[in-house]
N, CA, C and O atoms as CSV, one atom per row, in Angstrom:
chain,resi,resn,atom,element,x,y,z
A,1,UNK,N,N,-11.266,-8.127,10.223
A,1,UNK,CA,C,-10.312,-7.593,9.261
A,1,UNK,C,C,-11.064,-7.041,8.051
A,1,UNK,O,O,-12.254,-7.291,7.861
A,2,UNK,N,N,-10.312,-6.270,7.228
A,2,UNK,CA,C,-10.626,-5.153,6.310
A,2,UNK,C,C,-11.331,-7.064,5.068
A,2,UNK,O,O,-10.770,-8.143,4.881
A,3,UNK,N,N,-12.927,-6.413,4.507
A,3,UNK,CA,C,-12.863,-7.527,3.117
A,3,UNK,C,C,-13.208,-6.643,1.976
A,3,UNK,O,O,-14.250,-6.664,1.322
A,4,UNK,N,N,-11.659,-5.464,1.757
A,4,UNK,CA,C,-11.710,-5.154,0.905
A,4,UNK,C,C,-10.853,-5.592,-0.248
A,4,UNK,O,O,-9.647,-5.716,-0.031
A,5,UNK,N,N,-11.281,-5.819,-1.337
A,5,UNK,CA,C,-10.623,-6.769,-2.031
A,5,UNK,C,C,-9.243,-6.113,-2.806
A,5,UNK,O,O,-9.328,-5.243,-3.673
A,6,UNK,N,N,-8.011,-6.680,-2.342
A,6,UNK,CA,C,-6.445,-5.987,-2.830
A,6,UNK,C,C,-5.846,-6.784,-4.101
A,6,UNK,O,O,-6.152,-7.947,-4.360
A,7,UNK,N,N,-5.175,-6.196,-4.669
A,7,UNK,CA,C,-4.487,-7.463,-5.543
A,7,UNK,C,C,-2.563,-6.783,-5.718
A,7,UNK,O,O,-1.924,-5.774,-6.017
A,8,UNK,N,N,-2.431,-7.921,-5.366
A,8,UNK,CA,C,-0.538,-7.391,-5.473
A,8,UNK,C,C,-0.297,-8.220,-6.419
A,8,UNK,O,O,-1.012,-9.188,-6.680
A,9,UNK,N,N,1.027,-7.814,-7.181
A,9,UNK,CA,C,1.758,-8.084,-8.021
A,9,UNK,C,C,2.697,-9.219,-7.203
A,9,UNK,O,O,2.712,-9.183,-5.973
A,10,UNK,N,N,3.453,-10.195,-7.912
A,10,UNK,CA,C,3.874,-11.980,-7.641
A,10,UNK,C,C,5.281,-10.903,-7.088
A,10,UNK,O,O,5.866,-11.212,-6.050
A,11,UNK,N,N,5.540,-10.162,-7.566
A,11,UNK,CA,C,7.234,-9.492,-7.214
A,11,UNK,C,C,7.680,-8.769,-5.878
A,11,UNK,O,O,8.677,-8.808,-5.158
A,12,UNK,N,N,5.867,-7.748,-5.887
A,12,UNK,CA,C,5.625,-6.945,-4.593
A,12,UNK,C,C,5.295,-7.851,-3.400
A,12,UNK,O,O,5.358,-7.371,-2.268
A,13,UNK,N,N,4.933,-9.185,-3.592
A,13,UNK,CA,C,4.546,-9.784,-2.409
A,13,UNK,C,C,5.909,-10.706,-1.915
A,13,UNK,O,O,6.171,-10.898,-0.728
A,14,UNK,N,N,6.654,-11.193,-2.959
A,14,UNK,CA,C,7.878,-11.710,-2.905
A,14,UNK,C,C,9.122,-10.762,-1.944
A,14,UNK,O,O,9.805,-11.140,-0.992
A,15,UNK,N,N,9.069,-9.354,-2.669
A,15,UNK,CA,C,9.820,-8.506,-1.762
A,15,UNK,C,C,9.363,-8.222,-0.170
A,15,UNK,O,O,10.144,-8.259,0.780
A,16,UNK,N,N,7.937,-7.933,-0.089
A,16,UNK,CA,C,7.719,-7.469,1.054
A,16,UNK,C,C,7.642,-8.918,2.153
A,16,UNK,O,O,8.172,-8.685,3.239
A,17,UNK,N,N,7.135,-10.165,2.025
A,17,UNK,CA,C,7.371,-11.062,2.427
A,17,UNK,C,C,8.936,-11.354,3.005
A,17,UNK,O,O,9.243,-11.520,4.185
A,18,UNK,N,N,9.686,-11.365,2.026
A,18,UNK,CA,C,10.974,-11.361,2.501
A,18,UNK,C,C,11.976,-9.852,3.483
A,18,UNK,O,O,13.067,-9.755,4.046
A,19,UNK,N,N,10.961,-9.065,3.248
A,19,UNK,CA,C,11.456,-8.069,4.234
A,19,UNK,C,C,10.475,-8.584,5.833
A,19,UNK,O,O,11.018,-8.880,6.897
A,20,UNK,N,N,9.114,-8.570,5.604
A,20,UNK,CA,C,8.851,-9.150,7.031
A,20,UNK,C,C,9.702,-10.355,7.894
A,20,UNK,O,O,9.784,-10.684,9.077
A,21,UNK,N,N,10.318,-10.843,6.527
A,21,UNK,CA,C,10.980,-12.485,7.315
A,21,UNK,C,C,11.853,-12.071,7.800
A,21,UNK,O,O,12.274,-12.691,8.777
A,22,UNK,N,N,12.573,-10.810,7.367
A,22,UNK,CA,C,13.687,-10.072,8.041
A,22,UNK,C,C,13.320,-9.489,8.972
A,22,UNK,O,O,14.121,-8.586,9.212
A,23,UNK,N,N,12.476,-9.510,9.691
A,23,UNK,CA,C,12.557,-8.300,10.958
A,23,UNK,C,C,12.362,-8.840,12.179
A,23,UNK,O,O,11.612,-9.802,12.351
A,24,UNK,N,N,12.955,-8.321,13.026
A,24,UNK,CA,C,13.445,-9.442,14.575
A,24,UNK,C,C,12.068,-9.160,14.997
A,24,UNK,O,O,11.412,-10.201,15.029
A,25,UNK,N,N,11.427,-8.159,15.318
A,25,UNK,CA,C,10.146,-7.924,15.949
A,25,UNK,C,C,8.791,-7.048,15.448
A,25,UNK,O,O,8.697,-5.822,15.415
A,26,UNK,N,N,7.811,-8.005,15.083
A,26,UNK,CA,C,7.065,-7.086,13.700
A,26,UNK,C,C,5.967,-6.052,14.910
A,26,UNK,O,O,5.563,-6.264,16.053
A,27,UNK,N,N,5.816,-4.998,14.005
A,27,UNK,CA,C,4.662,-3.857,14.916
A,27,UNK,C,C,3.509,-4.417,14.396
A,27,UNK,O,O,3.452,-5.067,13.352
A,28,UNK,N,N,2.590,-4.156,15.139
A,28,UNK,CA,C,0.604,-3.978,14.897
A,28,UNK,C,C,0.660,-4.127,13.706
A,28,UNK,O,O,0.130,-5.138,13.247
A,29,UNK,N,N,1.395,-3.066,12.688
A,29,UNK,CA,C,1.109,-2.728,11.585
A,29,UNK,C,C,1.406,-3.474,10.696
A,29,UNK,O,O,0.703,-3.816,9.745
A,30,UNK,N,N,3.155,-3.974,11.104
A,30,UNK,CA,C,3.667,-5.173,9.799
A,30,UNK,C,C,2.461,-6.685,10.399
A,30,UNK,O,O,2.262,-7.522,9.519
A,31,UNK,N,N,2.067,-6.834,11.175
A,31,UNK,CA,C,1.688,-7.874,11.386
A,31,UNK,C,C,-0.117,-8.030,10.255
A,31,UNK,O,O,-0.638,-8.940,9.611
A,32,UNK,N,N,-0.475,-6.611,10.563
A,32,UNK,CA,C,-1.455,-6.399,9.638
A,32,UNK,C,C,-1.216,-6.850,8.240
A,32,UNK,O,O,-1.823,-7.752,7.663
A,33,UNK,N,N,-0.077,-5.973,7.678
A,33,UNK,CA,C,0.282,-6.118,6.595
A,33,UNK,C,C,0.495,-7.709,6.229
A,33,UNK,O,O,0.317,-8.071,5.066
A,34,UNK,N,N,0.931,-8.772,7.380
A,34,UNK,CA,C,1.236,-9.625,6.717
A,34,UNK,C,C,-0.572,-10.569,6.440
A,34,UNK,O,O,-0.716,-11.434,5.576
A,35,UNK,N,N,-1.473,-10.203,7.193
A,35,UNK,CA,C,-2.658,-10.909,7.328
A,35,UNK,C,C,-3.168,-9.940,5.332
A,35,UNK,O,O,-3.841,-10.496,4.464
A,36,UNK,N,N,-2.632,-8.681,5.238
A,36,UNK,CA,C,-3.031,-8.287,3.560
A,36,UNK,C,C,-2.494,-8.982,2.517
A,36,UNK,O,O,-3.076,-9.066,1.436
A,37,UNK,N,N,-1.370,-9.523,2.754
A,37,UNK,CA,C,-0.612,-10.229,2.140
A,37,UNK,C,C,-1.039,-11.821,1.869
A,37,UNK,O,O,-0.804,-12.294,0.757
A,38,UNK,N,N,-1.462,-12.372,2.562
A,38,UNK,CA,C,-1.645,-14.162,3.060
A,38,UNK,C,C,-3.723,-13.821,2.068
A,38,UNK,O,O,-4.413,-14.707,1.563
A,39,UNK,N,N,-4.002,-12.603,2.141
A,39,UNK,CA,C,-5.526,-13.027,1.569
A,39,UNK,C,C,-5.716,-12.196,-0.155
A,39,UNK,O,O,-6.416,-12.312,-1.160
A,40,UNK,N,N,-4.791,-11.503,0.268
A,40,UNK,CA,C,-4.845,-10.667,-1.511
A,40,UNK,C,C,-4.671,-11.894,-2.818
A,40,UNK,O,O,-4.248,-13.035,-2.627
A,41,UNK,N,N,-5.059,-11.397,-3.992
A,41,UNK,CA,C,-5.527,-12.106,-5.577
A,41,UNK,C,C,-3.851,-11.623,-5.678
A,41,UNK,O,O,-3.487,-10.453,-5.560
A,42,UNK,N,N,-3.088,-12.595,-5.880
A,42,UNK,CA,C,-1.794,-11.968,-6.805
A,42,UNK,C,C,-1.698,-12.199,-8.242
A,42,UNK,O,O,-2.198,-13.235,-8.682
A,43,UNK,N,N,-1.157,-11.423,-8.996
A,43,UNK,CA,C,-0.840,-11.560,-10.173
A,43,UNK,C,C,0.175,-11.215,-10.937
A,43,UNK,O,O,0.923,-10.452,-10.327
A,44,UNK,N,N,0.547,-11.460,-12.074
A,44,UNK,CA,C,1.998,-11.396,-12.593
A,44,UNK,C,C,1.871,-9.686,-12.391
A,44,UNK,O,O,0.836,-9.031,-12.270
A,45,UNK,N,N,3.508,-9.129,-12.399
A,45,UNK,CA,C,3.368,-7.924,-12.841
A,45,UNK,C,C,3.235,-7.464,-13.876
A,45,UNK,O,O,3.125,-6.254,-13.679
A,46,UNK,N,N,3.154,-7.717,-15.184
A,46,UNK,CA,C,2.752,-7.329,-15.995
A,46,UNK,C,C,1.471,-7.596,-16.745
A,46,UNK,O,O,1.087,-7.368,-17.892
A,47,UNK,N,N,0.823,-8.307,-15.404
A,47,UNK,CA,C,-0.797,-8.277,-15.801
A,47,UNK,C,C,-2.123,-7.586,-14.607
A,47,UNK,O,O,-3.341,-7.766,-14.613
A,48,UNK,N,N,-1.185,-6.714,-13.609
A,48,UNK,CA,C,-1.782,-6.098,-12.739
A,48,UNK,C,C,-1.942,-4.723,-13.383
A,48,UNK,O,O,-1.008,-4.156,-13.951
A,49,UNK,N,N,-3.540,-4.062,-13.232
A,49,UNK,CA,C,-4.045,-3.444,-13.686
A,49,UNK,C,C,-3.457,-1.770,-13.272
A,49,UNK,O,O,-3.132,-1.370,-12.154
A,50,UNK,N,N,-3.457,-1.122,-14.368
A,50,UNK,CA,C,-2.778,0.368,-14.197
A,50,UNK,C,C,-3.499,0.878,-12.593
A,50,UNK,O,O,-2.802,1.490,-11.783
A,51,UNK,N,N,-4.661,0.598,-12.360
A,51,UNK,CA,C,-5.575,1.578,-11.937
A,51,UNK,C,C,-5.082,1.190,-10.397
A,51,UNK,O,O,-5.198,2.194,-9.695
A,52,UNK,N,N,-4.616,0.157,-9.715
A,52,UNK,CA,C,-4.264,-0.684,-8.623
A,52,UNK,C,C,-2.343,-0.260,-7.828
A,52,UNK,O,O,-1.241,-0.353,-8.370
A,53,UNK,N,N,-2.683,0.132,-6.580
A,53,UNK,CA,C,-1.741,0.859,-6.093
A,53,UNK,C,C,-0.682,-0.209,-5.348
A,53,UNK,O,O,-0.902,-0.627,-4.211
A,54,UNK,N,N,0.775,-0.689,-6.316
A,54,UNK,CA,C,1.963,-1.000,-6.012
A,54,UNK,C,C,2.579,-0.493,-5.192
A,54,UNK,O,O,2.173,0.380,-4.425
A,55,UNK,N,N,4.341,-1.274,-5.260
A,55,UNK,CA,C,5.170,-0.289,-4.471
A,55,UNK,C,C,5.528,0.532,-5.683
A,55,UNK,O,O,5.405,0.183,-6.857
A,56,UNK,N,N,5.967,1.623,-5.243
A,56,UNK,CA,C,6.609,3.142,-5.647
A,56,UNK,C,C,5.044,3.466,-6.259
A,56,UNK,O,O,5.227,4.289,-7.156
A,57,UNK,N,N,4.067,3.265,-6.188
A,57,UNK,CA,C,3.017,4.144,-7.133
A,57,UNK,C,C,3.054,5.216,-6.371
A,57,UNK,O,O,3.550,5.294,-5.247
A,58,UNK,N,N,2.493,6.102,-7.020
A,58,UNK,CA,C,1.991,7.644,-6.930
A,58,UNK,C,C,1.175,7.529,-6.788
A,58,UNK,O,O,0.642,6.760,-7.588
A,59,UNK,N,N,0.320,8.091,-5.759
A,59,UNK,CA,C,-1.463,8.272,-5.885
A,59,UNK,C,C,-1.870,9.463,-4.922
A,59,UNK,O,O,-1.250,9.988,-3.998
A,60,UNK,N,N,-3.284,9.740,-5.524
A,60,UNK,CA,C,-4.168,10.939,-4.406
A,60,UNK,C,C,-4.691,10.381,-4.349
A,60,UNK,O,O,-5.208,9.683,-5.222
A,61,UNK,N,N,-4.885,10.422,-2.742
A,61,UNK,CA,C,-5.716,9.761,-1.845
A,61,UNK,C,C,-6.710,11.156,-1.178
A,61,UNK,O,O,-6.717,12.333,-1.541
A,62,UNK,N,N,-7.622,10.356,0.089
A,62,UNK,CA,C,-8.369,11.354,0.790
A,62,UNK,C,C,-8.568,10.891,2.046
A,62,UNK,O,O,-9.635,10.297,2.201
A,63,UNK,N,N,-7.818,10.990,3.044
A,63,UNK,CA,C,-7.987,10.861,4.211
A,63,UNK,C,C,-9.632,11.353,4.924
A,63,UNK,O,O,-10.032,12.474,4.610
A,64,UNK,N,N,-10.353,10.647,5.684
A,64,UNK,CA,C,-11.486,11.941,6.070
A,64,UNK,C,C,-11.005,11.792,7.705
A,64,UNK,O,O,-10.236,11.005,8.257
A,65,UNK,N,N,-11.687,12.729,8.121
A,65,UNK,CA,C,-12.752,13.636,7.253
A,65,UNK,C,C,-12.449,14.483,6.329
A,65,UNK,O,O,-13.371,15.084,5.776
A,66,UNK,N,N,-10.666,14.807,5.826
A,66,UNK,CA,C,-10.599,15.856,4.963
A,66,UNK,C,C,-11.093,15.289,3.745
A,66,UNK,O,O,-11.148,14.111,3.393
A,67,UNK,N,N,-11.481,16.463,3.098
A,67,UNK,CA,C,-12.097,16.398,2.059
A,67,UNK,C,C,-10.455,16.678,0.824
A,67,UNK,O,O,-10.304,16.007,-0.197
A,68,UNK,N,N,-9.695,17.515,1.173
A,68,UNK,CA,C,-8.397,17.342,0.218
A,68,UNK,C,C,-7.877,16.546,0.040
A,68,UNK,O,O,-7.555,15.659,0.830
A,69,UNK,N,N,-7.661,16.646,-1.012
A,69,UNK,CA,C,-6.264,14.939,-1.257
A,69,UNK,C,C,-5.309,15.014,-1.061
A,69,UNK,O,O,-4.976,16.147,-0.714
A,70,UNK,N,N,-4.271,14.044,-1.112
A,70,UNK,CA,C,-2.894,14.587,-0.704
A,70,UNK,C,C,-2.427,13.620,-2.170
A,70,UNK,O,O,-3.116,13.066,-3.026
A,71,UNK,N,N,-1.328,13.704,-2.024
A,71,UNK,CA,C,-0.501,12.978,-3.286
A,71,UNK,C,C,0.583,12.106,-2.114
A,71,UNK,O,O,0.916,12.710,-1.095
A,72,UNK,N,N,1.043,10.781,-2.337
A,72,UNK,CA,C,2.035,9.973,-1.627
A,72,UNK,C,C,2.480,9.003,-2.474
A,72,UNK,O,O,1.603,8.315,-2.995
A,73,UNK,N,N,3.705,8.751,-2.766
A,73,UNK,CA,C,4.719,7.469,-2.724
A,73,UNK,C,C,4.821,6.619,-2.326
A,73,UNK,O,O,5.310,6.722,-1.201
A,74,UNK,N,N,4.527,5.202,-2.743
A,74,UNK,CA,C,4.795,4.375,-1.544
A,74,UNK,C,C,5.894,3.698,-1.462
A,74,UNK,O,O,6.178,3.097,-2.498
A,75,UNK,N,N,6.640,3.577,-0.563
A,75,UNK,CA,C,8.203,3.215,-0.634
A,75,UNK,C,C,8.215,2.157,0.752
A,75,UNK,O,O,7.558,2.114,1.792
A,76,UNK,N,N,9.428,1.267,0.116
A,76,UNK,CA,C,9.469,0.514,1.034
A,76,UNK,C,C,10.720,1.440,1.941
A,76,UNK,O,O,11.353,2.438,1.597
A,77,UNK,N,N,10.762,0.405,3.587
A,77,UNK,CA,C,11.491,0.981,4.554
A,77,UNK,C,C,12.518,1.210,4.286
A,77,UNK,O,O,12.722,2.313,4.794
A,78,UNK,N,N,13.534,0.844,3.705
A,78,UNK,CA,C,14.851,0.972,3.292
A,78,UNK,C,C,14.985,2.456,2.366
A,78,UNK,O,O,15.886,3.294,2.406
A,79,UNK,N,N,13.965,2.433,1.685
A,79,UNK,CA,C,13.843,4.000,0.707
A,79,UNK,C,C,13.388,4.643,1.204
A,79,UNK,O,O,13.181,5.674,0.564
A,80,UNK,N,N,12.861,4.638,2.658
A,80,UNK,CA,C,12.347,5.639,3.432
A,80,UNK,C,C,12.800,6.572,3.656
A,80,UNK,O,O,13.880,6.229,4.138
A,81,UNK,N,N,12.754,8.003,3.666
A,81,UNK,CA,C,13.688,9.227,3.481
A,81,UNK,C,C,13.516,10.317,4.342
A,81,UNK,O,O,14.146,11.292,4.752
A,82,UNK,N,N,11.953,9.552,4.510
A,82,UNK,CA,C,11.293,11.162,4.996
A,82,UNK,C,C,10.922,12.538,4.505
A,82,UNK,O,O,10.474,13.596,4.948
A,83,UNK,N,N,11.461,11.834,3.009
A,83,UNK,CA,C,10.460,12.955,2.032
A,83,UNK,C,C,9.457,13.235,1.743
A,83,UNK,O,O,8.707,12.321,1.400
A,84,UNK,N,N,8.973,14.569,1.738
A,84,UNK,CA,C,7.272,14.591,1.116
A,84,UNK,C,C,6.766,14.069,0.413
A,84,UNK,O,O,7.229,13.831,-0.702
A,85,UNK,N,N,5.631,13.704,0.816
A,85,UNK,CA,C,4.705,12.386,0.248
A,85,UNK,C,C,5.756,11.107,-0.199
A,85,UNK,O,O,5.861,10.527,-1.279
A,86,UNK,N,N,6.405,10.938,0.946
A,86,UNK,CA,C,6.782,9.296,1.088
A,86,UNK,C,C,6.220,9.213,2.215
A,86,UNK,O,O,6.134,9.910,3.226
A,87,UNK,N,N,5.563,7.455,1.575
A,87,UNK,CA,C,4.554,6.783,2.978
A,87,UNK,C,C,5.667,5.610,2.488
A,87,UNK,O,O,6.194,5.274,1.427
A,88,UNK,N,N,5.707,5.165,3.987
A,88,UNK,CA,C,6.789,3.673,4.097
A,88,UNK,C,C,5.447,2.586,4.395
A,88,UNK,O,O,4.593,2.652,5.279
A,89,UNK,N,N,5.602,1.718,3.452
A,89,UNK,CA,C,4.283,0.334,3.235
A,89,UNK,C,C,4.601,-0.189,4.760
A,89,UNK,O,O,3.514,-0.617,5.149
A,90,UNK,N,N,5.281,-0.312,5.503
A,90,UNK,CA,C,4.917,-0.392,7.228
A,90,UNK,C,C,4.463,0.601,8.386
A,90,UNK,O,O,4.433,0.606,9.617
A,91,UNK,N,N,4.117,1.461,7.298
A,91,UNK,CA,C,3.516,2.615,8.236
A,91,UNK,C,C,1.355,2.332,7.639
A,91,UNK,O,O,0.682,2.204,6.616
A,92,UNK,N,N,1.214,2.377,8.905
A,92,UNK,CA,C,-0.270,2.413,8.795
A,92,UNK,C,C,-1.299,2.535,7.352
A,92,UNK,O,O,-2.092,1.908,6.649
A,93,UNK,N,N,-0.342,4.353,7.595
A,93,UNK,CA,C,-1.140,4.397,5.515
A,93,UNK,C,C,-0.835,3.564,4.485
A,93,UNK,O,O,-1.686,3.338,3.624
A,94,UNK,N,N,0.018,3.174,4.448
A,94,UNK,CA,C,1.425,2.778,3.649
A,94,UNK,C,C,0.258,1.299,3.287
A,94,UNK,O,O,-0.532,1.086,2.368
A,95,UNK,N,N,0.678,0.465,4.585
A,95,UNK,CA,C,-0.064,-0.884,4.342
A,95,UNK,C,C,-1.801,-0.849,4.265
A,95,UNK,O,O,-2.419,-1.817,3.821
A,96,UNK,N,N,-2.413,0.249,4.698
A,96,UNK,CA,C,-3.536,0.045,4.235
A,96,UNK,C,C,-4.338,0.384,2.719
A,96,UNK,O,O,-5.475,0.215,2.278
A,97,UNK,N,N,-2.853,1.050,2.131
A,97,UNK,CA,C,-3.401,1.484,0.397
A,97,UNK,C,C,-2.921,0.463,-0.285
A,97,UNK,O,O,-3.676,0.248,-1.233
A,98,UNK,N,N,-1.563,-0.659,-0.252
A,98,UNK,CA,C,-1.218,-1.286,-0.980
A,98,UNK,C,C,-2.416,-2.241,-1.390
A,98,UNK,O,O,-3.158,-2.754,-0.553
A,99,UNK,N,N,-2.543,-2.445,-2.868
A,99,UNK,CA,C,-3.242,-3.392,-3.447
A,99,UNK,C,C,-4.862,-2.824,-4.073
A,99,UNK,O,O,-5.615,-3.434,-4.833
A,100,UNK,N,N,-5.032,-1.593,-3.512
A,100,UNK,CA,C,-6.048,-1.018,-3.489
A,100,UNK,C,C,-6.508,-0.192,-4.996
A,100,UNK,O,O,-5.716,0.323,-5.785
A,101,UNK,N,N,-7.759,-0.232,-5.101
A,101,UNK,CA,C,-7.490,0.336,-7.080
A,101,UNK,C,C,-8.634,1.709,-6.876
A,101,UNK,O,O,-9.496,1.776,-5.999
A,102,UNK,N,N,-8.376,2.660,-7.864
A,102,UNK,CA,C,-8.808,3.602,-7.626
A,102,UNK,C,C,-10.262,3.874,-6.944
A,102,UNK,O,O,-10.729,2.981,-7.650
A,103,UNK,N,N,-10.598,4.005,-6.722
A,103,UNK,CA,C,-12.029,4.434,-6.145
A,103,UNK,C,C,-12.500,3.763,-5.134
A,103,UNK,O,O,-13.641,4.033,-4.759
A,104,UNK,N,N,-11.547,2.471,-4.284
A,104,UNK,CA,C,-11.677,1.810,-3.236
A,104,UNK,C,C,-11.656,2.826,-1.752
A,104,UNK,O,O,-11.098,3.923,-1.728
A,105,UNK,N,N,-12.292,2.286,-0.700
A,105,UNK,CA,C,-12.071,2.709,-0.031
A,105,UNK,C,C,-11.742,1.870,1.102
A,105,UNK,O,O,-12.268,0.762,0.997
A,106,UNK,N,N,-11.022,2.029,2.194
A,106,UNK,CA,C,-10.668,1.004,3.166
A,106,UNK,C,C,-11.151,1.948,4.512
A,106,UNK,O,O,-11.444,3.143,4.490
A,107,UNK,N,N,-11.138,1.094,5.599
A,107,UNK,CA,C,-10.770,1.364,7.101
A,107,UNK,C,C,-9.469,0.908,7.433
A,107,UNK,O,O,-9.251,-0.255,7.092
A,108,UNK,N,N,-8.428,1.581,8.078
A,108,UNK,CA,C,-7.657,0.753,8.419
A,108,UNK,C,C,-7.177,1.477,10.288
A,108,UNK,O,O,-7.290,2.650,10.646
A,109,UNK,N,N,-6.665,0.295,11.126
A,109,UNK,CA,C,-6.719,0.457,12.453
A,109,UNK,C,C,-5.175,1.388,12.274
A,109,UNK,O,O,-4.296,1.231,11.427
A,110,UNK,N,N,-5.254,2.461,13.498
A,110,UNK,CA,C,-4.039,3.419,13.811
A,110,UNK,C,C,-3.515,2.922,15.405
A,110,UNK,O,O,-4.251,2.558,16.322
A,111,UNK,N,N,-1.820,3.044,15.421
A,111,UNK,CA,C,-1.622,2.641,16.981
A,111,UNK,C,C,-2.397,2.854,17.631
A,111,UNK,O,O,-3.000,1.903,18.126
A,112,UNK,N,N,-2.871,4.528,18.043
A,112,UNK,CA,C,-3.324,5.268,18.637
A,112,UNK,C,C,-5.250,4.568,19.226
A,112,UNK,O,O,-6.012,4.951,20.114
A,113,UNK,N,N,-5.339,3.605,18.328
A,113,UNK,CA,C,-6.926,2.699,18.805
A,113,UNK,C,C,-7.787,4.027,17.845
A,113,UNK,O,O,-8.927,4.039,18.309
A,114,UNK,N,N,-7.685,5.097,16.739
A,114,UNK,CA,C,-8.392,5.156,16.034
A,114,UNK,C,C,-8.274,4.762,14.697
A,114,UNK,O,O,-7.245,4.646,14.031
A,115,UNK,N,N,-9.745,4.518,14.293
A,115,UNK,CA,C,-9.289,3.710,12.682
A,115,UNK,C,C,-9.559,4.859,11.822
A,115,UNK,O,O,-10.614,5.439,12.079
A,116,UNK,N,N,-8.804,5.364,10.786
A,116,UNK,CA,C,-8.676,6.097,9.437
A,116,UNK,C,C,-9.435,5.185,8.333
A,116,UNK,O,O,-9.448,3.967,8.156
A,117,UNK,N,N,-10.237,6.564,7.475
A,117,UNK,CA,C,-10.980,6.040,6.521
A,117,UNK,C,C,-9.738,6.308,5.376
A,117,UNK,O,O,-9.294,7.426,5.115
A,118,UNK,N,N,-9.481,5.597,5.028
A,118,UNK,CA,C,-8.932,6.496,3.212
A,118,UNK,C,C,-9.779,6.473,1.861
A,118,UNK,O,O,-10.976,6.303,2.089
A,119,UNK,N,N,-9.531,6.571,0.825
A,119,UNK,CA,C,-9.845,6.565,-0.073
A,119,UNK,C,C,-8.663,6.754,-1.115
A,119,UNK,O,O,-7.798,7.630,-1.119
A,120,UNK,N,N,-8.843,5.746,-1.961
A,120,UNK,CA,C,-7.881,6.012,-3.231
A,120,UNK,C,C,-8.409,7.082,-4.231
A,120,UNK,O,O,-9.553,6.944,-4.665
A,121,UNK,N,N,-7.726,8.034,-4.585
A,121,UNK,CA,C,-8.868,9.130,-5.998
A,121,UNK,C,C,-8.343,8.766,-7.046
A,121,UNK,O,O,-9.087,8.583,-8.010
A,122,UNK,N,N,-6.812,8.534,-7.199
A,122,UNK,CA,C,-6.226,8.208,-8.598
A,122,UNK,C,C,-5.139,7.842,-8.202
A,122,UNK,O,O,-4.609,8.193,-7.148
A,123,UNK,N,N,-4.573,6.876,-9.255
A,123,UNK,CA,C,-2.976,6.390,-9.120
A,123,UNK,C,C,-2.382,7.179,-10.320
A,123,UNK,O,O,-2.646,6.979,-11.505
A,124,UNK,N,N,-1.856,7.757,-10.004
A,124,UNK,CA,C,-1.203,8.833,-10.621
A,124,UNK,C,C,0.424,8.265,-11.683
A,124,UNK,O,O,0.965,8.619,-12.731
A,125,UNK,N,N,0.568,7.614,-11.008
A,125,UNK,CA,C,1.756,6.348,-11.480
A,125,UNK,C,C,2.030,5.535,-11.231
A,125,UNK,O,O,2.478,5.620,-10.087
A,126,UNK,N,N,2.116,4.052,-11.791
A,126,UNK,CA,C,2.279,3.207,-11.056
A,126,UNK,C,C,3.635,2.747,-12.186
A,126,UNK,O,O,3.853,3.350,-13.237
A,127,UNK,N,N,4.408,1.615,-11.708
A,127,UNK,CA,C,5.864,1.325,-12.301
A,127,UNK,C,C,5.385,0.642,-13.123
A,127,UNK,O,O,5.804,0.961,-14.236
A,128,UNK,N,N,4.323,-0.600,-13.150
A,128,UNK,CA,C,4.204,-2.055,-14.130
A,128,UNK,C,C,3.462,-1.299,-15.248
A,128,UNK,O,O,3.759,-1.386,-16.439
A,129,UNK,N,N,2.717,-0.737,-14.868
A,129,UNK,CA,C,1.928,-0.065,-16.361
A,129,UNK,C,C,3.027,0.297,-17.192
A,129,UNK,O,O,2.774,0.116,-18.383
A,130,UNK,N,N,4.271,0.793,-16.937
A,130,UNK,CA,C,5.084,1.894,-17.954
A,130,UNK,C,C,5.969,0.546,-17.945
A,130,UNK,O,O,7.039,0.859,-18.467
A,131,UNK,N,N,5.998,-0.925,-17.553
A,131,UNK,CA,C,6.656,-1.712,-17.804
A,131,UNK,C,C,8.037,-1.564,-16.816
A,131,UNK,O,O,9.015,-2.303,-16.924
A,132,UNK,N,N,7.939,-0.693,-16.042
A,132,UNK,CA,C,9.407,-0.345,-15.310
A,132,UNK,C,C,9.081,-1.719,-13.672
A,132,UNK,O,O,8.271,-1.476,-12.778
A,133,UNK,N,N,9.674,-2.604,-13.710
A,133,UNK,CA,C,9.452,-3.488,-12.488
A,133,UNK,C,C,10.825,-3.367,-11.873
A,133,UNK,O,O,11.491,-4.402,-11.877
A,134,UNK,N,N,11.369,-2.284,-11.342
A,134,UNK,CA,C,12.034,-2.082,-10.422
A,134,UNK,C,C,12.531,-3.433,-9.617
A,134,UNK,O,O,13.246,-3.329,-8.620
C-alpha cells in the first residue's frame, strides 16, 4: 500500500466512514479508500492545513505522463453530477488525492491492473481554510 503520508479532517473521515458503512457491496476502490482512512493523521477541521486536499477542494493536479494539469472537485457520491472536473472520492482519482498536500505525489492502483501516477500542483480551494465546514 501507498506510505504516502495523508491527513483528513475528524468531519471528512466521520462522513466518509459512515457512507462506506452504508454500502451493501464496497468496489476495489472503496475498499482502498477505507485502508486510507484506518492509517491517515486526522485532525480537527479547523486545524488542517490550507495546502491539504479535503472534500469539495479544488485542485490542479497532473496525471502522467501528461504533463498538463487538469483542475477537479472532489465530491462525494451523492453530489456526483457528472460535471466537469467533478471526481467522486470513490472513484480511483477521487480516493487517491484525498488527504494529499500540495506537491505530494502518489501511485494509486486502476480497475483496469494499471497504476496512475498523480501529482497534486495546487489546492486551489479548500472549504476549512475559508472556515466554510460544509
Amino acid at each position: 500500500m501507498n506510505k504516502t503520508t495523508i491527513i483528513l479532517s475528524q468531519q471528512d473521515l466521520d462522513r466518509l466512514e459512515t457512507m462506506l458503512e452504508h454500502q451493501t457491496k464496497l468496489s476495489e476502490t472503496m475498499i482502498r479508500l477505507e485502508d486510507e482512512l484506518a492509517r491517515a493523521e486526522i485532525v480537527g477541521p479547523a486545524e488542517i492545513a490550507s495546502n491539504i486536499v479535503t472534500m469539495h477542494s479544488r485542485v490542479l493536479l497532473t496525471i502522467a505522463p501528461s504533463p498538463e494539469p487538469v483542475e477537479v472537485t472532489l465530491v462525494y457520491p451523492h453530489e456526483f453530477k457528472g460535471d466537469k472536473g467533478q471526481v467522486n472520492v470513490i472513484a480511483p482519482i477521487g480516493a487517491a488525492i484525498l488527504g494529499l498536500a500540495e506537491g505530494q505525489t502518489i501511485e494509486w492502483p486502476q480497475p483496469d491492473g494499471h497504476t496512475m501516477k498523480v501529482t497534486i500542483e495546487k489546492v486551489l480551494y479548500q472549504p476549512e481554510s475559508t472556515g466554510d465546514y460544509l
